[in-house]
DOKOL-321443 format. One record per residue: residue number from 1; residue in one letter; x, y, z of N, C-alpha, C, CB in turn. Coordinates in steps of 0.2 Angstrom, whole numbers, always signed. Glycine has a CB too. Example, Ala and Ser with C-alpha at 12.3 -4.5 7.8 and 13.67 -1.06 7.14 Angstrom:
2
+-----+--------+-------+-------+-------+-------+-------+-------+-------+-------+-------+-------+-------+-------+
! num ! residu !  n.xx !  n.yy !  n.zz ! ca.xx ! ca.yy ! ca.zz !  c.xx !  c.yy !  c.zz ! cb.xx ! cb.yy ! cb.zz !
+-----+--------+-------+-------+-------+-------+-------+-------+-------+-------+-------+-------+-------+-------+
!   1 !      a !   +66 !   -28 !   +39 !   +62 !   -22 !   +39 !   +66 !   -16 !   +39 !   +57 !   -22 !   +45 !
!   2 !      s !   +64 !   -11 !   +35 !   +68 !    -5 !   +36 !   +64 !    +0 !   +39 !   +70 !    -3 !   +29 !
+-----+--------+-------+-------+-------+-------+-------+-------+-------+-------+-------+-------+-------+-------+
END
This chain:
76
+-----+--------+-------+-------+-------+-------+-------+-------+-------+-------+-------+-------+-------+-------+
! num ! residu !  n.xx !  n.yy !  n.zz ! ca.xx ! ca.yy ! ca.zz !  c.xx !  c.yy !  c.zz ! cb.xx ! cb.yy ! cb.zz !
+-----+--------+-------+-------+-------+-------+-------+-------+-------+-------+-------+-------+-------+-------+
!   1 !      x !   -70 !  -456 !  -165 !   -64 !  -458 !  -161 !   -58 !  -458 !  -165 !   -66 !  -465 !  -159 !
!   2 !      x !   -59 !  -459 !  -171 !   -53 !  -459 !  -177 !   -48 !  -453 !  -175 !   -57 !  -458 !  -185 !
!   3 !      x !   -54 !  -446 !  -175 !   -51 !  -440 !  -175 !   -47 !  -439 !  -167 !   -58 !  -434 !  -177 !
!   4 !      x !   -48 !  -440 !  -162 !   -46 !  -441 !  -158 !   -39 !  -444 !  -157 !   -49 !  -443 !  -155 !
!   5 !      x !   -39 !  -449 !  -161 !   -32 !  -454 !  -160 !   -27 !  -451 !  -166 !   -34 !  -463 !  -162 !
!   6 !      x !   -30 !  -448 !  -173 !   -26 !  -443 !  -175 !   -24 !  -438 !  -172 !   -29 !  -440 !  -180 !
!   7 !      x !   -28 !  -434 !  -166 !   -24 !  -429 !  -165 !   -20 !  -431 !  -160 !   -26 !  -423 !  -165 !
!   8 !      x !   -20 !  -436 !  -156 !   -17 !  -441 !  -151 !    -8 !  -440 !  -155 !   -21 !  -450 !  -151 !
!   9 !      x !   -10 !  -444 !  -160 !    -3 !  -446 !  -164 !    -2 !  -439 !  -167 !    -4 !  -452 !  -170 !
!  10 !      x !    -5 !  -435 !  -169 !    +0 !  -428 !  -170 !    +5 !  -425 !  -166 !    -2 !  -423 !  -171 !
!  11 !      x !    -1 !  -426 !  -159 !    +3 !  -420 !  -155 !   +10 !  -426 !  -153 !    -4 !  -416 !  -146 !
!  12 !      x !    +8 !  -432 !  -152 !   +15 !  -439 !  -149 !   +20 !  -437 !  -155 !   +12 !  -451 !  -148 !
!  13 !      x !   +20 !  -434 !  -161 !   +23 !  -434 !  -167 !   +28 !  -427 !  -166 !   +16 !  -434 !  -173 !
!  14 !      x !   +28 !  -423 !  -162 !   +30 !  -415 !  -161 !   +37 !  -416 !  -157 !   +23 !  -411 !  -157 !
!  15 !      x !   +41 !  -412 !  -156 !   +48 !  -411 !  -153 !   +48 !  -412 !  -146 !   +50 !  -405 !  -154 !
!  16 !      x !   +52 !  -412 !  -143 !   +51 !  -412 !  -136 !   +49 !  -404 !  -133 !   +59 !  -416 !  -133 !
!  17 !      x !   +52 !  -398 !  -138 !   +51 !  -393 !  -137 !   +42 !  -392 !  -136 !   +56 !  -390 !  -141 !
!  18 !      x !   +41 !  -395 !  -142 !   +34 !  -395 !  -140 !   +26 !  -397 !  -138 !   +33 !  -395 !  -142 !
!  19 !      x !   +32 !  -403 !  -136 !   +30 !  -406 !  -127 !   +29 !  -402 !  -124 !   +35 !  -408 !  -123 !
!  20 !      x !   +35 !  -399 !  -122 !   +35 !  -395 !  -117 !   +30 !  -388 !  -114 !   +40 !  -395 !  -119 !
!  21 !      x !   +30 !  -387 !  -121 !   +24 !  -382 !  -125 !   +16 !  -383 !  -121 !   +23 !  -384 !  -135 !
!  22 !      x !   +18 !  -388 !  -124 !    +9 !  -392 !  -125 !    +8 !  -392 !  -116 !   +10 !  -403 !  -128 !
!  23 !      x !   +12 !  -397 !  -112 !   +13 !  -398 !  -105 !   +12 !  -392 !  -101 !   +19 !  -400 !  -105 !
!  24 !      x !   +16 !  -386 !  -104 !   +16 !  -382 !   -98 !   +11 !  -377 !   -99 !   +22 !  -379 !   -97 !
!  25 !      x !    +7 !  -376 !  -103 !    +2 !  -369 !  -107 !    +1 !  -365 !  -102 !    -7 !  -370 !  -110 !
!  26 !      x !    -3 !  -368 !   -98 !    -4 !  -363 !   -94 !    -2 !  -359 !   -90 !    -6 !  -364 !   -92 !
!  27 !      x !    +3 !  -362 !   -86 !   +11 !  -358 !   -83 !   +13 !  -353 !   -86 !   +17 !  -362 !   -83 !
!  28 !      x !   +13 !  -356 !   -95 !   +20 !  -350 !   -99 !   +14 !  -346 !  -100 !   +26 !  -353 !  -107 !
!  29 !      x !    +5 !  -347 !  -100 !    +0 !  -341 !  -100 !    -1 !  -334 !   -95 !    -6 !  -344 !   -98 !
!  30 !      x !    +1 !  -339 !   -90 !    +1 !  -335 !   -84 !    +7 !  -331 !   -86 !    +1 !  -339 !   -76 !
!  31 !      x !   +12 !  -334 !   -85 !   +21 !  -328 !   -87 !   +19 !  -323 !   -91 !   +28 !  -332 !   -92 !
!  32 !      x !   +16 !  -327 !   -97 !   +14 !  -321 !  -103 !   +12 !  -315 !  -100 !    +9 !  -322 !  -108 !
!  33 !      x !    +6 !  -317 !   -97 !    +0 !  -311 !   -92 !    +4 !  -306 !   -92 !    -3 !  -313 !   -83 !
!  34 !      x !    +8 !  -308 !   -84 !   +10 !  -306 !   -79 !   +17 !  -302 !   -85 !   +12 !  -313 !   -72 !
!  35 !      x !   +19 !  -304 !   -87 !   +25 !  -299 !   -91 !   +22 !  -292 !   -95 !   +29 !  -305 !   -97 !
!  36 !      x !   +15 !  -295 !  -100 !   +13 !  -290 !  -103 !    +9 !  -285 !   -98 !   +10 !  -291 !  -108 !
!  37 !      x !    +7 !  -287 !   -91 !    +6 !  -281 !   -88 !   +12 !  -276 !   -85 !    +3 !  -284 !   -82 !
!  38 !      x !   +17 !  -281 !   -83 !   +23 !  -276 !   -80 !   +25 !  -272 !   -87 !   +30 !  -279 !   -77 !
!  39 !      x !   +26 !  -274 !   -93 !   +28 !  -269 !  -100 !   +21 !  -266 !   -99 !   +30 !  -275 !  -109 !
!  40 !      x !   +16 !  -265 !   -98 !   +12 !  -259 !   -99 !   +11 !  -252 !   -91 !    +4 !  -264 !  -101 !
!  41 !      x !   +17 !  -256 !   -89 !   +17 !  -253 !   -82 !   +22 !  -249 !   -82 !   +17 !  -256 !   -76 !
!  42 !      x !   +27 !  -251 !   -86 !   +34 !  -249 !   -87 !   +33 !  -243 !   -92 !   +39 !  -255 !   -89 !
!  43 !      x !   +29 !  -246 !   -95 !   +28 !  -242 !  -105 !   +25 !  -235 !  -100 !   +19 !  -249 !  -113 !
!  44 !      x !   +19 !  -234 !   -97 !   +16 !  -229 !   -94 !   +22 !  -226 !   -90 !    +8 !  -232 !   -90 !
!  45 !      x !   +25 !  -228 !   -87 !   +28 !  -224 !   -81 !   +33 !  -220 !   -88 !   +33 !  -229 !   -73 !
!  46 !      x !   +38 !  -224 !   -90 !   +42 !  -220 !   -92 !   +38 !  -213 !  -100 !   +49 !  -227 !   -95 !
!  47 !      x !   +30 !  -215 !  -103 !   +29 !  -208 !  -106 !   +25 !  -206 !  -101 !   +26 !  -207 !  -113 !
!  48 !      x !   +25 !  -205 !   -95 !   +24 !  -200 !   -88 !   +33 !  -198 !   -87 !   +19 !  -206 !   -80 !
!  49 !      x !   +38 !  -201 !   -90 !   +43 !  -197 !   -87 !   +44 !  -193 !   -94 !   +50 !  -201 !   -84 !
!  50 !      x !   +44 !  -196 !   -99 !   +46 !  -190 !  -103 !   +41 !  -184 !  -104 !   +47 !  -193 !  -109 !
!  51 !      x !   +36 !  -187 !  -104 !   +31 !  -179 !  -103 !   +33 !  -175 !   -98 !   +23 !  -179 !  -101 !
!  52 !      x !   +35 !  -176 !   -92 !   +37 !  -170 !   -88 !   +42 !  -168 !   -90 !   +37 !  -171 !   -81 !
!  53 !      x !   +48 !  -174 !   -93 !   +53 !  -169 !   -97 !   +52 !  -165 !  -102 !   +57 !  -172 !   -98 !
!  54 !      x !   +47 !  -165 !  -105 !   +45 !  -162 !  -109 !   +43 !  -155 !  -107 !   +41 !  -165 !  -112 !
!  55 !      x !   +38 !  -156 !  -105 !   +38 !  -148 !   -99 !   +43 !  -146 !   -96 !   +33 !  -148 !   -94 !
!  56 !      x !   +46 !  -146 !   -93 !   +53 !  -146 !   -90 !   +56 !  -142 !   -98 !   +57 !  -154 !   -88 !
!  57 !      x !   +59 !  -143 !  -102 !   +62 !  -143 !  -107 !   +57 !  -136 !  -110 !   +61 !  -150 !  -110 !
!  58 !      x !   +51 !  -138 !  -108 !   +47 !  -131 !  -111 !   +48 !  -123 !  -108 !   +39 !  -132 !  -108 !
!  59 !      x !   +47 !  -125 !  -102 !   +48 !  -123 !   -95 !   +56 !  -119 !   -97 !   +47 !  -129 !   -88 !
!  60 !      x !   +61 !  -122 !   -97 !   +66 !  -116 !   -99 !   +66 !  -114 !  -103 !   +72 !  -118 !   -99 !
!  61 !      x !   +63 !  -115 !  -110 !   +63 !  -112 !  -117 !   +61 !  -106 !  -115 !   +59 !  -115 !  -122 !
!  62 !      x !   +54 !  -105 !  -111 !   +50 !   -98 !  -112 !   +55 !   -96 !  -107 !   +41 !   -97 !  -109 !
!  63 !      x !   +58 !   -97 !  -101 !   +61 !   -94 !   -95 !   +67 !   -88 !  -101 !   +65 !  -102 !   -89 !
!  64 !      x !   +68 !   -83 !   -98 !   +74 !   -80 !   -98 !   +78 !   -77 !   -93 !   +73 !   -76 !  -101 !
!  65 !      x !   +81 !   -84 !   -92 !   +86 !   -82 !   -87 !   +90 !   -89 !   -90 !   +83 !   -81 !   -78 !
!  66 !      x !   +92 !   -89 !   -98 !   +95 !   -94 !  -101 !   +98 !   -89 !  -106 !   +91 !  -100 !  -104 !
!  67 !      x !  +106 !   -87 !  -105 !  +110 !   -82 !  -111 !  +109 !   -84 !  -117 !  +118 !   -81 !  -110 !
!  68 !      x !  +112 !   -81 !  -120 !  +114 !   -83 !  -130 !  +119 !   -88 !  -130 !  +117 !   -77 !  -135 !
!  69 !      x !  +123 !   -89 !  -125 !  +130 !   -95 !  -127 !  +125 !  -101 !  -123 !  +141 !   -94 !  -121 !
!  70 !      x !  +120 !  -101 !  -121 !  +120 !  -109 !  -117 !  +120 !  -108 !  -110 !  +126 !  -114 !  -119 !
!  71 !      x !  +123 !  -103 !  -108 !  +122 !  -104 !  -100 !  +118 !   -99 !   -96 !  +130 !  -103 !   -97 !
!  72 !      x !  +120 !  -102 !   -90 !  +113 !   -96 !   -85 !  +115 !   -92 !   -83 !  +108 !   -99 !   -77 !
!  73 !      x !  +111 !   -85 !   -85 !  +113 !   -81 !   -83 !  +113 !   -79 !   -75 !  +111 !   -78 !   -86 !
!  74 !      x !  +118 !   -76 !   -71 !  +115 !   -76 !   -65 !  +112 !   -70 !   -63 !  +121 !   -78 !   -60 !
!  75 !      x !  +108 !   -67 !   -60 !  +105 !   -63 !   -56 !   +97 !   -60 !   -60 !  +111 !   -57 !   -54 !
!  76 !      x !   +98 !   -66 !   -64 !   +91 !   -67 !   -70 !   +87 !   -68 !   -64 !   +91 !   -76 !   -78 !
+-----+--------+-------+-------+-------+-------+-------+-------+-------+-------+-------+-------+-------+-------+
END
């Protein structure tokens, strides 16, 4: 019971911020979730966009219908 009422009085001993903490775990758990799924949804779409830019990028290198100054030639 001792240990109980210690950690009673630690946690009444903490900020209000950590109140708050304490109070809402589970909520700000769920937020956490829900956020690191959309950053791993976001994270995947955008190297699915740069790989196709990548190929893209590829894709003109081999192409020759791209002059010596930079520009396209026409009737390449």
């Amino acid at each position: 019971m001792q240990s109980a009422g210690n950690i009673k009085h630690a946690l009444l001993a903490h900020s209000a911020t950590d109140q708050f903490l304490i109070k809402n775990y589970d909520q700000l758990q769920a937020i956490m979730s829900h956020a690191s799924l959309g950053i791993g949804s976001v994270s995947g779409a955008w190297s699915k966009h740069l790989t196709q830019i990548e190929e893209t990028l590829r894709q003109i290198d081999e192409c020759d219908c791209v002059g010596d100054n930079g520009g396209l030639l026409h009737g390449a």
